[in-house]
N, C-alpha and C positions, 0 to 999 in steps of 0.2 A: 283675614280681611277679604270681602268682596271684590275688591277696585277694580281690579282686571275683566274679573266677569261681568259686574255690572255695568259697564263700560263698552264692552265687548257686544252685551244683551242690546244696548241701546244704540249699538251704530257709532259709535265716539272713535276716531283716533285721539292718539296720545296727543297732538297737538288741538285739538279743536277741546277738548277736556282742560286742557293749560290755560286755554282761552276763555272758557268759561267757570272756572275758577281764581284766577288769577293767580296759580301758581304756575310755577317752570317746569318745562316740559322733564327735565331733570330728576324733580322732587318727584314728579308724576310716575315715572319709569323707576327711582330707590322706593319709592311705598308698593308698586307691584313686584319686585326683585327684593324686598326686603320683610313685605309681609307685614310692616309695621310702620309707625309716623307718631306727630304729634297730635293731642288732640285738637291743637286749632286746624291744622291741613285736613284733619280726617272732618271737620266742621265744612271747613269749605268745597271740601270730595263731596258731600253727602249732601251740602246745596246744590252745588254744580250738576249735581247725578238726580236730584227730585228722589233721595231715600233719605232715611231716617242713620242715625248714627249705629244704633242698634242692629238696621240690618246692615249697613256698612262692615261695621267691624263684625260679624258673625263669623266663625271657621268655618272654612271647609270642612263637609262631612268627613270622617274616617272611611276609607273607601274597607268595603264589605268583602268576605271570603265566600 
């Protein structure tokens, strides 16, 4: 998942993110530390953030040799 990066890209702390999704800052900090969520929070990440669900949950590339 994106969340950290995207978030990061557009200026957000963890709290102003909370804020604009309505969820806890909590959930916000276990889906960056966990890499994973439900799909309704990854619903509400990806309005909150102005992407798309698809590039939300996208992996990280495999880092190259």
């Amino acid at each position: 998942m994106q969340v950290r990066k995207i978030r990061l890209e557009q200026g957000l702390s963890v709290p102003k993110l909370a804020e604009l999704s309505g969820l806890s800052r909590r959930t916000i900090q276990e889906v960056e530390r966990r890499d994973e969520c439900t799909v309704s929070t990854a619903k509400k990440l990806a309005a909150a953030l102005g992407v798309s669900l698809d590039t939300l949950c996208q992996d990280d590339p495999e880092p190259t040799e």
